[in-house]
C-alpha positions as CSV (number, residue, x, y, z in Angstrom):
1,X,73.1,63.7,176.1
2,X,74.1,65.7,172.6
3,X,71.5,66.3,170.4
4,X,71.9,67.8,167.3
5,X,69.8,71.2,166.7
6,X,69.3,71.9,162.6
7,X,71.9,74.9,161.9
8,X,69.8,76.2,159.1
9,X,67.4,77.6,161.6
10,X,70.1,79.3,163.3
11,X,72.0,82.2,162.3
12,X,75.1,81.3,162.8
13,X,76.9,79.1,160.9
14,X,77.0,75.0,161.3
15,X,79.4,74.1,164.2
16,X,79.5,70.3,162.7
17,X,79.0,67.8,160.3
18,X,78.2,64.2,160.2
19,X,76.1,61.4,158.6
20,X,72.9,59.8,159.7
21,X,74.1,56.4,161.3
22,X,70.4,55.7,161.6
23,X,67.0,57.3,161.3
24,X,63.0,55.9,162.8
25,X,60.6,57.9,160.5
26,X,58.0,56.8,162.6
27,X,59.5,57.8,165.8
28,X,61.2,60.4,164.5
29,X,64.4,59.8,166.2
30,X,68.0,58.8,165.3
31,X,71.5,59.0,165.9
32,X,74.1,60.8,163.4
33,X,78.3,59.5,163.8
34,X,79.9,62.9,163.9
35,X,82.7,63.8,160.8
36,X,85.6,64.7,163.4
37,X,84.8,61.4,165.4
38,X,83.8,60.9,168.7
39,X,80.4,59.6,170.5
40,X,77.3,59.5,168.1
41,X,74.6,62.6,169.1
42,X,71.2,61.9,169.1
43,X,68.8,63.7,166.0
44,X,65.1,64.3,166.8
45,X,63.2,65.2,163.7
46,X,61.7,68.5,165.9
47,X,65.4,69.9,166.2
48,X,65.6,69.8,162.5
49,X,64.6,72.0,159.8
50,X,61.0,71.4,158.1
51,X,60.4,71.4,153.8
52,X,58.7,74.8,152.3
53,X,55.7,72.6,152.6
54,X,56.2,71.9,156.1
55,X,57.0,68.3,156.2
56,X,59.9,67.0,158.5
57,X,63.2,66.0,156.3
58,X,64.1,62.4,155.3
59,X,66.7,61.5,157.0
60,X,68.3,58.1,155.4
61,X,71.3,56.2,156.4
62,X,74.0,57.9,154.9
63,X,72.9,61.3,154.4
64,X,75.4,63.6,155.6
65,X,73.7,66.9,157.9
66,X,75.4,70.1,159.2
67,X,74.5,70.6,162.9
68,X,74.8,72.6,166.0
69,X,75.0,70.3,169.7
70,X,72.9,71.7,172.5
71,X,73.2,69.6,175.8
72,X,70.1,68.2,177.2
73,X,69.9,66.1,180.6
């Protein structure tokens, strides 16, 4: 499986970019359609980058996200 890793936290720059295809606040747990095409990667709201005030982001239908893929089994 590809999941998407938040590239802010990292010091290197983005690899990708793509939009949310859909987001489960409560779960915490989506998919994103990457901007180059190919198979959706799945977004977990732990990979990503938290507010100053250390609140997960809002991740809304739509929104586009840079990203980094790490390959978990």
């Amino acid at each position: 499986m590809l999941t998407a890793t938040s590239s802010t936290a990292s010091t290197t720059a983005p690899q990708h970019a793509g939009t949310i295809k859909w987001f489960d606040r409560k779960k915490g747990i989506g998919f994103a359609s990457p901007a180059e095409g190919g198979d959706d990667v799945f977004v977990h709201q732990d990979n990503m980058c938290t507010s100053s005030e250390g609140k997960p982001p809002f991740l809304d239908e739509g929104i586009a996200i840079c990203y980094d893929v790490s390959q978990r089994e």
